[in-house]
Backbone as numpy.savetxt, mean C-alpha at the origin, in Angstrom:
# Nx Ny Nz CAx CAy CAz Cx Cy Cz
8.68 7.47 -23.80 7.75 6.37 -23.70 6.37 6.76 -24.20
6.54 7.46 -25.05 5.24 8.50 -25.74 4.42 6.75 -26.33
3.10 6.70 -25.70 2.22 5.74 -26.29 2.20 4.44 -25.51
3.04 3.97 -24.85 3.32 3.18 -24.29 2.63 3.18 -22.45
2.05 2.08 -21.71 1.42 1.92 -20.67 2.71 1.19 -19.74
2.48 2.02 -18.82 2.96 0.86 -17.85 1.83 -0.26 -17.07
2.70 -0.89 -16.55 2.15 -2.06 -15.73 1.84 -1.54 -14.08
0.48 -1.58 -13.80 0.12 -1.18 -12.52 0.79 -1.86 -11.41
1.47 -1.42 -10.65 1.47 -2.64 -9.28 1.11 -1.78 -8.09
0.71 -2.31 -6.87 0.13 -1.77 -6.04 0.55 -2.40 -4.41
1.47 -1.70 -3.67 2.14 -3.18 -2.60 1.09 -2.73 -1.56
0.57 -3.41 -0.47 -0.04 -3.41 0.70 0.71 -4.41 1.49
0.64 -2.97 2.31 1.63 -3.64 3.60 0.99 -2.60 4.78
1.50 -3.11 6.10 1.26 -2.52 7.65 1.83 -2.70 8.21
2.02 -2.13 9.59 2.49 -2.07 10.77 2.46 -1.22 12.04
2.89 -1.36 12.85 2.42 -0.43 13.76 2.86 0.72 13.98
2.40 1.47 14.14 3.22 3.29 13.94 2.76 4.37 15.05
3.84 5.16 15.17 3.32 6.39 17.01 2.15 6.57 16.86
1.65 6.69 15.41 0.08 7.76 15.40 -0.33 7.37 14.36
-1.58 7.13 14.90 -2.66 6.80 13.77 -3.03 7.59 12.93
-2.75 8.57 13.18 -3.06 9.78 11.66 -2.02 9.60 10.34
-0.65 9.25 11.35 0.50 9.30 9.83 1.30 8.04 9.61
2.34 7.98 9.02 2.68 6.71 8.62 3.92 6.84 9.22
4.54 7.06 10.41 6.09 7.11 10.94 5.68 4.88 11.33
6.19 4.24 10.65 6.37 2.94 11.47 7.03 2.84 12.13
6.47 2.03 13.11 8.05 1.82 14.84 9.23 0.83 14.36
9.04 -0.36 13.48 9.86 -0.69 13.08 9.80 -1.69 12.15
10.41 -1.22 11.37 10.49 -1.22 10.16 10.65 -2.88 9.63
11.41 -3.79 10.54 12.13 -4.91 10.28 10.43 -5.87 10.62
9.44 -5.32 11.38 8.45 -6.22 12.13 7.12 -5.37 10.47
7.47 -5.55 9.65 6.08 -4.58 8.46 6.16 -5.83 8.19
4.34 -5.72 8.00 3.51 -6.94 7.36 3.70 -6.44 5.79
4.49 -7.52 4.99 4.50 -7.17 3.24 3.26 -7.73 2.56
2.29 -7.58 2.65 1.27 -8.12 2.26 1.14 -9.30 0.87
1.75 -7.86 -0.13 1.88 -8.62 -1.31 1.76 -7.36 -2.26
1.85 -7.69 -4.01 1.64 -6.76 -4.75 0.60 -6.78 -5.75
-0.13 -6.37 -5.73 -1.11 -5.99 -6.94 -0.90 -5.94 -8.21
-1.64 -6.68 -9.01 -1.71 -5.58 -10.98 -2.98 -4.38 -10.79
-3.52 -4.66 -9.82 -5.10 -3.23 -9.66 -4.90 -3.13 -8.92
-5.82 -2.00 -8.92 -6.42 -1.33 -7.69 -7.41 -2.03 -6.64
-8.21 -2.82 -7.40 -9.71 -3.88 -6.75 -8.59 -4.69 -6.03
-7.86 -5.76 -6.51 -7.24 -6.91 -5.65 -6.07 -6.34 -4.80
-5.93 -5.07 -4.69 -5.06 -4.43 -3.65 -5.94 -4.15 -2.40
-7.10 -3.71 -2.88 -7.99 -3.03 -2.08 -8.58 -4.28 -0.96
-9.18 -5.37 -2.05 -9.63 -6.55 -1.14 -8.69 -7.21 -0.05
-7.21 -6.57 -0.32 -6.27 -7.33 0.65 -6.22 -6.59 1.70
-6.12 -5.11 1.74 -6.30 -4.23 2.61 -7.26 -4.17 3.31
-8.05 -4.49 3.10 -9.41 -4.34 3.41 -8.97 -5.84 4.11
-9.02 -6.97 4.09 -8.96 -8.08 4.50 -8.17 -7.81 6.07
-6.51 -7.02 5.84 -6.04 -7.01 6.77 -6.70 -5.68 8.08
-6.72 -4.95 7.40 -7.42 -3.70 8.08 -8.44 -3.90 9.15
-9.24 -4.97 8.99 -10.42 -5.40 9.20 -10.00 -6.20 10.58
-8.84 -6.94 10.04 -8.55 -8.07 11.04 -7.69 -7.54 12.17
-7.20 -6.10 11.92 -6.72 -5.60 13.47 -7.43 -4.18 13.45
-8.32 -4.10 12.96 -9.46 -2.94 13.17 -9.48 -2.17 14.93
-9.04 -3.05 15.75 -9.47 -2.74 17.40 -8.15 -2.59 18.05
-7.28 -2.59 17.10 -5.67 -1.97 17.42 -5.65 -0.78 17.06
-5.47 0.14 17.56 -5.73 1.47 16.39 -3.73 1.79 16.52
-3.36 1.11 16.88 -1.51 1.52 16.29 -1.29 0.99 15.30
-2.38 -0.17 14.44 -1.56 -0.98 13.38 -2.40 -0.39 12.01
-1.59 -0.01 11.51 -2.40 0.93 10.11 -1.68 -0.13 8.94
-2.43 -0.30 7.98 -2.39 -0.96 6.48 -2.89 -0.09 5.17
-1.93 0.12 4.54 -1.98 1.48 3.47 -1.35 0.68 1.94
-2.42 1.42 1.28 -2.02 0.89 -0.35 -1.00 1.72 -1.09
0.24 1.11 -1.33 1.02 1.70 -1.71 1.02 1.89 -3.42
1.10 2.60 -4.37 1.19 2.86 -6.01 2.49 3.31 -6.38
2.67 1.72 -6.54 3.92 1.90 -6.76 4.71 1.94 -8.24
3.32 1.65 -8.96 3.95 2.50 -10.23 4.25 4.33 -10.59
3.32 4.42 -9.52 3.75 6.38 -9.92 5.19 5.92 -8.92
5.28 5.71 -8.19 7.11 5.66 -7.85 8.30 5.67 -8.50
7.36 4.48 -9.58 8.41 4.20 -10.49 8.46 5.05 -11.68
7.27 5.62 -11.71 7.06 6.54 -13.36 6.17 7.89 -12.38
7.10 8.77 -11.95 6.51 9.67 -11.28 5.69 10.73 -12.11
6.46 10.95 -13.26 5.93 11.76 -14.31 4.80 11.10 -15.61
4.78 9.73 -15.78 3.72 9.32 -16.29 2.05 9.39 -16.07
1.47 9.98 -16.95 0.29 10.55 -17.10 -0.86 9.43 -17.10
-1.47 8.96 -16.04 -2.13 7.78 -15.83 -3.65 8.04 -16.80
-4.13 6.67 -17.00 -5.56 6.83 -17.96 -6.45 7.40 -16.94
């Protein structure tokens, strides 16, 4: 794929998890799917939107997922 870009996507999602330091979720079937991104900015504003809104829960964590290096683990980003 020498020259060629991929397409950014970016999923944000949350839920509640043992510990606020890491990402073990309690269950899996109750994750907020937020939605998916083409950037980084309109991933961020959603996170930020939800983050905000259970800020005083500290079990419910919301994390930006990049999910194009998932998909192209070895692709060399700009």
């Amino acid at each position: 794929m020498t020259g060629m870009t991929m397409q950014k996507m970016h999923l944000v999602m949350g839920g509640r998890v043992s510990d606020p330091q890491g990402f073990d979720y309690l269950d899996l079937d109750k994750l907020d799917l937020v939605g998916v991104y083409p950037d980084y900015n309109s991933a961020e504003e959603a996170w930020r939107g939800n983050a905000q809104r259970t800020v005083d829960d500290a079990e419910m964590k919301y994390v930006i997922v990049h999910l194009h290096r998932l998909l192209e683990p070895d692709l060399q980003e700009d």
